[in-house]
N, C-alpha and C positions, 0 to 999 in steps of 0.2 A: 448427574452431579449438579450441585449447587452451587453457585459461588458465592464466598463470605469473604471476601479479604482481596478489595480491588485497590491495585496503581491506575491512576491516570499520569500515562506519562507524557509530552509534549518536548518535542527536540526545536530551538527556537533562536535565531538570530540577537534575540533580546528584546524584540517589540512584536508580542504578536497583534495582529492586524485586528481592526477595531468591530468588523464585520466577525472574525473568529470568537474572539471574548462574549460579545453582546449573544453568539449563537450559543455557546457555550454556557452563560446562564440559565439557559430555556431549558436546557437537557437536562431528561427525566433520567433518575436512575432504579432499577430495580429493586419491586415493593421487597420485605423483609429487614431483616436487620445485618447490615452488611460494614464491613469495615472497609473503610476509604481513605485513601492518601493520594496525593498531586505530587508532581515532579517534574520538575523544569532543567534540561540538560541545556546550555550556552552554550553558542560556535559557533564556527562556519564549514564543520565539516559534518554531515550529518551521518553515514554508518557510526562514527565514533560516539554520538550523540547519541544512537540510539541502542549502542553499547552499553552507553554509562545507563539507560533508562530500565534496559535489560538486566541488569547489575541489581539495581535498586531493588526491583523487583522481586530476584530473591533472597536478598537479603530480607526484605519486609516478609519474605514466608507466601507471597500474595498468591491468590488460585488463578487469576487472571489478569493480565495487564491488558488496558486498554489504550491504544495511544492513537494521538492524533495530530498534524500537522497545524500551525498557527495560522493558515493561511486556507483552512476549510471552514465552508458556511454550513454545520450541525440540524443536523431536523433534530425536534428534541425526542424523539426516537430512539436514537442510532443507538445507544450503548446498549441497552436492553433488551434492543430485536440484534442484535451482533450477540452477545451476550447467549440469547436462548438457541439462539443457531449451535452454540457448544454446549450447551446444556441438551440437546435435541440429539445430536449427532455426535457420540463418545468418540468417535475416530475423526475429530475435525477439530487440528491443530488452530489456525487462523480463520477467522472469518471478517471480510473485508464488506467496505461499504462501495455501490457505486459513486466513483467518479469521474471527471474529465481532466484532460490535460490543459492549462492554461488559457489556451486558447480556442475553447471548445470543439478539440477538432476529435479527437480520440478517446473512447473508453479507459482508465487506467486498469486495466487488469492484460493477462495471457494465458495462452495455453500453447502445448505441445514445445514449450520454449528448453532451448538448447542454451547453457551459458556459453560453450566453447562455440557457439556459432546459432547470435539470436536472430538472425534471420529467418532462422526457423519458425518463428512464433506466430500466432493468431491471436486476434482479439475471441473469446470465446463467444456463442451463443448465449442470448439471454434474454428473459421478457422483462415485465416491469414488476417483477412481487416475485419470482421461488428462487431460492436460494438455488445455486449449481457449483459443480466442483468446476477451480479453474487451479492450472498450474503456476499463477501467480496471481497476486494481488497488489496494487498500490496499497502505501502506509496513510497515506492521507487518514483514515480514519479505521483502526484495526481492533480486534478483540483475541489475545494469543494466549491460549492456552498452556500454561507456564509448567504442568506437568510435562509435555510436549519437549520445551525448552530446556528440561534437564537431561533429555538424552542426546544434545548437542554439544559438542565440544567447544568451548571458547576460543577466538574471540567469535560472536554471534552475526557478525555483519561483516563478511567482502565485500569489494563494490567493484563496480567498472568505473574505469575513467575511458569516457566516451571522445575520440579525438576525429575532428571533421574538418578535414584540411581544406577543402573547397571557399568554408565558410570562417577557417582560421578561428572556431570556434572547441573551446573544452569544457566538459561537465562531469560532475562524478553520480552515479547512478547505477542502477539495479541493484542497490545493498537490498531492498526488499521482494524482488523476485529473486535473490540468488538464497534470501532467510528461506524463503516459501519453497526454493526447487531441495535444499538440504532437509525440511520437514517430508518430504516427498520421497525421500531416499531412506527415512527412517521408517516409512508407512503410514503418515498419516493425509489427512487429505486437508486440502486449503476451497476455502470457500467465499466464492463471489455472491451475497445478498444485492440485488437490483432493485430490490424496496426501499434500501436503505441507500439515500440519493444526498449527494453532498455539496456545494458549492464550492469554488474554486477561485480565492479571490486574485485577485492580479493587482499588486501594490501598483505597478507603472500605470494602466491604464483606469484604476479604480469601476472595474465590472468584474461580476460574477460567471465564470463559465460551468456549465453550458448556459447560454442567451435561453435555450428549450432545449428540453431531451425528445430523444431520438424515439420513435414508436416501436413498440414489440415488432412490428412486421419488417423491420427495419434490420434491428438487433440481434434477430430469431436465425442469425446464421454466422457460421465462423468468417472471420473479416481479417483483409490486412492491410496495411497501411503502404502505399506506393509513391514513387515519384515518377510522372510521368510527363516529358516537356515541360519541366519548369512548373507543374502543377502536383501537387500532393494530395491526396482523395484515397479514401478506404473503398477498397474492391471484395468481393464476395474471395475466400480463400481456394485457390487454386493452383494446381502444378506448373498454369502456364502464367502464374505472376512473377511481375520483376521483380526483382531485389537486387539490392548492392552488396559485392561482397564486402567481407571485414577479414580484417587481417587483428590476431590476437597477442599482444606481447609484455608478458608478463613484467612488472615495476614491482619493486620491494617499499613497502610503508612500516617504519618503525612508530609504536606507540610508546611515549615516553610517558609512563603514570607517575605523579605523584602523589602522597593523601591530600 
């Protein structure tokens, strides 16, 4: 399949960062004659955000939405090689780009991940160029196959709200591993490209993460993310790794739309 009728859609505080825009210039789009539209969802609540992006989308009729976080540094690549990934593979809903979390410590992607208990999950195996199926992806920078999106039931995004009493810290999160485990329930499959490499800006400390990525021989295994004496470090995935339990309890979110 071909795509002719692309969203770019971007869910955004209202400033996105200046490293995001200036990458965003650079990005090539795919040769042909294709129809294109941008879309800027405002908040501070992002599944909602990327609700409304999903909305847009089809309403526009679009084959493809592409969406991207304000706060990613773009190779001008990304849309095109994301893009032929679904063009390449009819049964691949999402195909995500790599990235890292913030603080360059972690891959943004998973696999074998459980919502009712993500303890469960691994960082998956990957080199630096083939595309592989992973059971999630980060939205930092995504390509979703919008035929896909119509055999989901609205609203498009739950999310976790992530509560960490230790650190008396709260965040809301997995609205896009829980989109990705719902396309996986319907059969399709979600894909991590590791060619497609993205930066990670960080407003507080003004640097891009990763500082440097991590080599194939590195990557080339399932990994997971531990706490160990006060120290945090990704360990080869195994039965005899730690993990903290979680305790799951469901909160009611009402959305109030108006036009």
């Amino acid at each position: 399949m071909t795509f002719r009728k692309l969203l770019l859609g971007i869910p955004t505080a209202g400033a996105p960062s200046t490293p995001f825009i200036e990458s965003l210039a650079n990005v090539e789009m795919p040769a042909g004659e294709i129809a294109f539209d941008r879309f800027l969802a405002v908040g501070n609540f992002v599944p909602a955000q990327r609700q409304l992006i999903v909305e847009r989308a089809l309403e526009l009729g679009a084959d493809a939405l592409l969406m991207c976080d304000d706060d990613m540094v773009l190779p001008p690549g990304a849309f095109a090689r994301l893009l032929g990934v679904l063009e390449e593979q009819p049964r691949c809903a999402l195909a995500g780009a790599l990235y890292y979390s913030r603080d360059g410590f972690r891959p943004m992607a998973v696999d074998r991940w459980d919502p009712h208990d993500t303890t469960t999950a691994v960082i998956p195996a990957f080199d630096d160029r083939t595309p592989v199926c992973a059971g999630g992806v980060g939205f930092g920078c995504v390509a979703i196959r919008m035929q896909a999106v119509l055999e989901l039931e609205p609203p498009y995004f739950p999310a976790h709200v992530f509560i960490e009493r230790s650190t008396a810290r709260v965040r809301v999160c997995d609205e896009d591993y829980l989109f990705c485990h719902r396309l996986h329930a319907r059969g399709w499959d979600v894909v991590l490209h590791p060619g497609v490499r993205c930066g990670h800006y960080d407003r507080a400390s003004g640097t891009v993460a990763p500082s440097h990525w991590e080599p194939p021989e590195i990557t080339n295994r399932p990994r997971v993310c531990v706490r160990h004496d006060g120290v945090t470090q990704l360990v080869d995935a195994s039965a005899n790794a730690p993990s903290i339990p979680e305790t799951h309890t469901p909160a009611n979110v009402s959305y109030i739309i108006v036009p």
